[in-house]
C-alpha positions as CSV (number, residue, x, y, z in Angstrom):
1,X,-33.5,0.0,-34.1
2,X,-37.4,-0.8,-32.8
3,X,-39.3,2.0,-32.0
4,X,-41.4,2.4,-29.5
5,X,-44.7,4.0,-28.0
6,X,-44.0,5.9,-24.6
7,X,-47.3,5.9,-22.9
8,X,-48.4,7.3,-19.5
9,X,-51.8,6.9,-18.1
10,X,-53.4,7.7,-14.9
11,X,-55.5,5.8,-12.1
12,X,-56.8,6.7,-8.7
13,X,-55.7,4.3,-5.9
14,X,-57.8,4.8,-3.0
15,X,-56.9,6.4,0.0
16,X,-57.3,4.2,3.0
17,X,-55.7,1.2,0.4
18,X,-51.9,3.3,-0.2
19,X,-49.8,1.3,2.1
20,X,-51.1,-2.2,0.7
21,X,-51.0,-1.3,-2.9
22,X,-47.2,-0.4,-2.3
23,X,-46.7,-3.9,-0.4
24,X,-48.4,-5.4,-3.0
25,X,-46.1,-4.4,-5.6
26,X,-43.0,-5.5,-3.7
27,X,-43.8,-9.0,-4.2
28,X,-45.1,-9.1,-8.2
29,X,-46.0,-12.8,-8.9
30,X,-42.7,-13.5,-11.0
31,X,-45.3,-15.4,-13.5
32,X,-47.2,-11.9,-14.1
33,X,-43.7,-9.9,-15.1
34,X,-43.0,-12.9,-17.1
35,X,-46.4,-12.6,-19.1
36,X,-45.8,-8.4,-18.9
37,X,-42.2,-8.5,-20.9
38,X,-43.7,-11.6,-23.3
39,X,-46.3,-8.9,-24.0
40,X,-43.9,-6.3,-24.8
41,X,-44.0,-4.4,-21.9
42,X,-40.5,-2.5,-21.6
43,X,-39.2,0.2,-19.1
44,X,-42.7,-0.1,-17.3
45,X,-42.6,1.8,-14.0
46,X,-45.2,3.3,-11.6
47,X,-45.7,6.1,-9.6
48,X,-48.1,6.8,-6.5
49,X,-48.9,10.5,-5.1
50,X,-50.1,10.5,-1.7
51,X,-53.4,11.2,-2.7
52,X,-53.7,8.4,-4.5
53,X,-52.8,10.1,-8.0
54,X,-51.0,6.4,-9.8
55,X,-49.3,7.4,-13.0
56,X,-47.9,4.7,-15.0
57,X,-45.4,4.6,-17.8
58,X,-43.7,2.2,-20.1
59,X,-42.7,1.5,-23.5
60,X,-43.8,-0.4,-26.2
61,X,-43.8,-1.7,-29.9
62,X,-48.1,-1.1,-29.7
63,X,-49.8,-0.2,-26.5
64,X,-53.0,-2.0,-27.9
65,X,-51.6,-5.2,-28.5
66,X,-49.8,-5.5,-25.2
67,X,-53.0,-4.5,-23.3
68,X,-54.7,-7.2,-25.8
69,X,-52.2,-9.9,-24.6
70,X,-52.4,-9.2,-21.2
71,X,-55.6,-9.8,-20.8
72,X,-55.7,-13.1,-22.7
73,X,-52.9,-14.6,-19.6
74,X,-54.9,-16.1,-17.0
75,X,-52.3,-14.8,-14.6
76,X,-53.4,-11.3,-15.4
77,X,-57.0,-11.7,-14.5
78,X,-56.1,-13.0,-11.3
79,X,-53.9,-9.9,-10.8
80,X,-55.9,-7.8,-12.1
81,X,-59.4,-9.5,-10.1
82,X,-57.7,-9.1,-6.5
83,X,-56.2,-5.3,-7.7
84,X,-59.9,-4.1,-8.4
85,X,-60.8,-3.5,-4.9
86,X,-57.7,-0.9,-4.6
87,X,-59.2,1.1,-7.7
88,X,-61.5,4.1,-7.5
89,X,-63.8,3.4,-10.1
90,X,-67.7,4.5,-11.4
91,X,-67.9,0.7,-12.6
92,X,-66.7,-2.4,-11.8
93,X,-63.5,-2.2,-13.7
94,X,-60.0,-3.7,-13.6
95,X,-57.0,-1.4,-13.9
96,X,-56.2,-2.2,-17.4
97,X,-59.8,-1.9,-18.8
98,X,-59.2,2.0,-17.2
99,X,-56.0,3.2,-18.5
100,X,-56.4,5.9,-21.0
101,X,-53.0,6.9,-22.5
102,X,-52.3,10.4,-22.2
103,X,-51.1,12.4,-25.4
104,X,-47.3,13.0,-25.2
105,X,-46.8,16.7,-25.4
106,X,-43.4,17.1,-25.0
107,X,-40.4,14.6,-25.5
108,X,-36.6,15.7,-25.1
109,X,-34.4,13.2,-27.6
């Protein structure tokens, strides 16, 4: 059986940008969940508070390396280049150069 990293991270969505980031992610470009699972992205869901609050979770062999892949497609830096302008940031930052994985306190299994 493979195991697998469970990470969560957190981003802020800006406030006047909500109801486009949610249309946005109705229509994924089918050739950036293709590159996702090839990078061993599993079970990868995210959440949106109505503050903005965006938590993001998913599952895989080595969070690293799947961030690492990611950002070699050319697919995800177009994603990731029109996504910026949704992002609250301090810096000029995509989304993936700002997740932070969150230490996993409790598990039930």
């Amino acid at each position: 059986m493979e195991e697998f990293q469970r990470v969560c991270f957190c981003l802020q969505v800006k406030r006047d940008r909500l109801s486009e980031y949610v249309e946005r992610h109705k229509q994924v470009w089918p050739e950036m969940l293709d590159a996702l699972r090839a990078a061993g992205w599993r079970n990868y869901s995210l959440f949106l508070r109505a503050d903005g609050l965006l938590i993001g979770y998913l599952e895989t062999q080595d969070f690293d390396r799947a961030v690492r892949e990611m950002r070699e497609t050319e697919v995800n830096l177009k994603w990731q280049t029109e996504m910026a302008p949704f992002f609250e940031s301090q810096e000029e930052l995509h989304a993936d150069d700002q997740m932070r994985p969150l230490p996993e306190v409790f598990h039930l299994d």
